[in-house]
C-alpha positions in Angstrom: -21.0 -0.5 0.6 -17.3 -0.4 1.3 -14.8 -3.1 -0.2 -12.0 -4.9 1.5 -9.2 -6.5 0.3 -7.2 -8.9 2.6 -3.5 -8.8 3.0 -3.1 -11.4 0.0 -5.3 -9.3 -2.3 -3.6 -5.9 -1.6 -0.2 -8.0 -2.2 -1.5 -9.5 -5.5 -3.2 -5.7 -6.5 0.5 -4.7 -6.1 2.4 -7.2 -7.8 4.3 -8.0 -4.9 4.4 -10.3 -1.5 2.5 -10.6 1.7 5.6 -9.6 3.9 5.8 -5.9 1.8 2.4 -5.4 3.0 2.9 -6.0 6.7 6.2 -3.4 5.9 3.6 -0.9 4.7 1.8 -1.0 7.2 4.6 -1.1 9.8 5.7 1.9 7.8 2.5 3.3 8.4 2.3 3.9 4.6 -0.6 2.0 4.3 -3.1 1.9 7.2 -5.3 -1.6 8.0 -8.3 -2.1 10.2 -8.6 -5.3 11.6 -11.9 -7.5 11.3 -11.3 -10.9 11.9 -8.0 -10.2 10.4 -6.4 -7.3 8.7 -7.8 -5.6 5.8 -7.5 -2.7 3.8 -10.5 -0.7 2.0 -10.2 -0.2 -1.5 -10.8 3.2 -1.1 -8.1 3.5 1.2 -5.4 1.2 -1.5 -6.5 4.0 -4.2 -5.0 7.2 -2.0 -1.8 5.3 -1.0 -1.0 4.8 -4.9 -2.1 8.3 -5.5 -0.3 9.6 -2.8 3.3 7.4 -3.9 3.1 7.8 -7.5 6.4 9.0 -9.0 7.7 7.4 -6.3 10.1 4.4 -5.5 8.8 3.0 -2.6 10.8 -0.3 -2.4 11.7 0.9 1.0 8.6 1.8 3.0 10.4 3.7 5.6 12.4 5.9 2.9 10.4 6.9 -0.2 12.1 8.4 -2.7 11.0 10.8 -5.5 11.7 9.4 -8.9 13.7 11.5 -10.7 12.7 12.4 -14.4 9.5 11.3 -14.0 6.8 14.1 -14.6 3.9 14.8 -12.3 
C-alpha cells in the first residue's frame, strides 16, 4: 500500500511551511497528485531529498550545489 502525506505533513517532514511546498511544486521540484486535495507519496518525498541533497534549495526555481560538501 502506498503512503500519502498531505501538504502540512510534507511541510512538517521538512521543517518548513505550507507555502514552500506549493513553491515546490510550482517549481515542479516536487510533483503532487490530487485526491480530494493534494498529496504527495512518501515514496515520491524520499527521491526529491535524494535527488537535492548537497543542495541548497531555499529557492525552488534555482538550486544550487553546496559547495564543500562531499557526495
Amino acid at each position: 500500500m502506498c503512503e500519502l502525506y498531505t501538504v502540512k505533513e510534507v511541510a512538517e517532514i521538512l521543517h518548513t511551511n505550507p507555502a514552500y511546498v506549493y513553491r515546490l511544486f510550482k517549481s515542479g521540484r516536487l510533483t503532487p497528485l490530487k485526491i480530494g486535495s493534494l498529496k504527495v507519496r512518501k515514496e515520491t518525498l524520499a527521491k526529491f531529498l535524494s535527488d537535492y541533497e548537497g543542495f541548497d534549495i531555499t529557492d525552488p526555481s534555482k538550486p544550487v550545489k553546496l559547495q564543500g560538501v562531499e557526495e
